[in-house]
N, C-alpha and C positions, 0 to 999 in steps of 0.2 A: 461592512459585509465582505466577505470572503469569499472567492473563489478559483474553485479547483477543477481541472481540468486533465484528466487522466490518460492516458495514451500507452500502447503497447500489449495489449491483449493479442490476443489470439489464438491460433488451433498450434501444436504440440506432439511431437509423440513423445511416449511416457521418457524416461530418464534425459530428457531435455531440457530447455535452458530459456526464457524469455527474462526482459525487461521492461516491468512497468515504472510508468512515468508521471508527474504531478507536476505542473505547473501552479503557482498559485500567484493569484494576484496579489502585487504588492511586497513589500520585505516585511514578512511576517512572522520568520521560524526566530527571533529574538525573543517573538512574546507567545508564541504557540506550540504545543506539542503537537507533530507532525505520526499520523500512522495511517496502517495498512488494514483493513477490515476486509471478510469476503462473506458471501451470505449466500447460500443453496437455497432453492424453492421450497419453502413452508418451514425453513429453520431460521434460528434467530443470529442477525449478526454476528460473528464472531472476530477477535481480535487477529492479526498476522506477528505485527507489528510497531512496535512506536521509535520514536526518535525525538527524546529531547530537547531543549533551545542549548544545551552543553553537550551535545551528544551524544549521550548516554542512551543507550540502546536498549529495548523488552522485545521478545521473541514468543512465541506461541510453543509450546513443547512439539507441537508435531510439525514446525516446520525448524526447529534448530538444528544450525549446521547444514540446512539446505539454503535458507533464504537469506540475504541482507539488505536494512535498509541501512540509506545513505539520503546525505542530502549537501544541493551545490547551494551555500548561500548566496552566492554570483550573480546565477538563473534562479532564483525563488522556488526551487525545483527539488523533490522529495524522487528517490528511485526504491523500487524494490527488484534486485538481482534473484530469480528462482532457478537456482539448481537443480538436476536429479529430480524434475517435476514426475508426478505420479497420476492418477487419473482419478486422486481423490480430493486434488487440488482444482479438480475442474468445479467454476463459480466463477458468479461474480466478484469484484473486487474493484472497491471503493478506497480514496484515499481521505484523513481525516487532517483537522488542523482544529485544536480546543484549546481554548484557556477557561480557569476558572472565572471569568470576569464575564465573558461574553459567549460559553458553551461552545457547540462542537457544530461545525460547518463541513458538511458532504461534497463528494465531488459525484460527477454522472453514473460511475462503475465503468470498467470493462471487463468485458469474458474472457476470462482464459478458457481454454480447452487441451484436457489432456487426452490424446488417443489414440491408437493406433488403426 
């Protein structure tokens, strides 16, 4: 079992800057693909971002060139950097960790909020 624990949400004004955070139990980004998901009220999850166990990074078209994930193998710890936030970034956002062997394990979410 897996878990994630998210930290850094919160309120925003627009062309702003937060950093979300994911701790996860355990050294697990060797065998797990680590991302970033956000989900609005009555829409369906959508993707932010991922971070491969090599690196290799997948970005969502509306947040490229604004957002980056990162992650400290050190701290078992996934970040997403959001630049230049807008207020249609405001949602939820959930951090993921999936492999094909044993699927995709959620963390609690936290809110951002973009607003003036």
């Amino acid at each position: 079992q897996v878990q994630l624990v998210e930290s850094g949400g919160g309120l925003v004004l627009p062309g702003g800057s937060l950093r979300l955070s994911c701790a996860a139990s355990g050294s697990i980004f060797s065998t797990y693909v680590m991302g970033w998901y956000r989900q609005a009220p009555g829409k369906q999850r959508e993707l932010v971002a991922t971070i491969a166990n090599g690196g290799c990074t997948n970005y969502a078209e509306s947040v490229k060139g604004r957002f980056t994930i990162s992650k400290d193998n050190a701290k078992n710890t996934v970040y997403l950097q959001m630049n230049r936030l807008k207020p249609e970034d405001t949602t939820v956002y959930y951090c993921s960790a999936g492999s094909p062997a044993t699927g995709v394990f959620w963390g609690q979410g936290t809110q951002v909020t973009v607003s003036s």
